[in-house]
N, C-alpha and C positions, 0 to 999 in steps of 0.2 A: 174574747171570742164572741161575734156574733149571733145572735141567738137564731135559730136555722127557722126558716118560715117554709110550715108543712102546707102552707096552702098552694103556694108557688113550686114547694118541690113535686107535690102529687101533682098538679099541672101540668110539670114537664114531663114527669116520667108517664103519664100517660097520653101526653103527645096533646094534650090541650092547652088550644093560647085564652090567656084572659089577661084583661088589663086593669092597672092599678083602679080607677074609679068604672062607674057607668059613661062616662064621658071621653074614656079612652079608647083607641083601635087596641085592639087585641095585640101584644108582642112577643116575641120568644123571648122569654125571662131570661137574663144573665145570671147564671148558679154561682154560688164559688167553688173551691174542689170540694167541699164538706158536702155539699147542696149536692153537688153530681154525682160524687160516689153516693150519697143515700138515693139516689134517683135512679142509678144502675141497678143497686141492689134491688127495688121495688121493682124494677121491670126485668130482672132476671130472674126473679122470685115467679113474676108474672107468666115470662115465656114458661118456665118449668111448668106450671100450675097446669096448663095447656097441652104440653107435651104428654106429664103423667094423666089426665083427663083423656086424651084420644087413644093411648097404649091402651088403657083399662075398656075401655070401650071396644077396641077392635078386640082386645083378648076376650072378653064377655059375647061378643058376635060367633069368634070361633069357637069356643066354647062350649055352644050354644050350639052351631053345625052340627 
């Protein structure tokens, strides 16, 4: 098995291109399955992160009313 490159998967799962050298154009990494499902997980981890952040805020507003 290929050893999974965290530099390229944080990349994608946060939606940032970068390219192999300084001398490259920036590309959309090609992941394998292993690389995109850990890349789902870091950005469904993410969206949640987000969603429970705003509930807790709006409930602290009413709250607060």
């Amino acid at each position: 098995m290929r050893k999974i490159r965290w530099k390229r998967v944080w990349a994608r799962s946060t939606s940032h291109l970068m390219g192999e050298s300084d001398h490259d154009e920036p590309q959309v990494p090609i992941l394998t399955q292993v690389e995109a499902r850990l890349s789902l997980v870091i950005r469904t981890m993410w969206v949640l992160l987000h969603i429970v952040t705003c509930i807790t805020v709006i409930l602290g507003v009413i709250h607060q009313w």
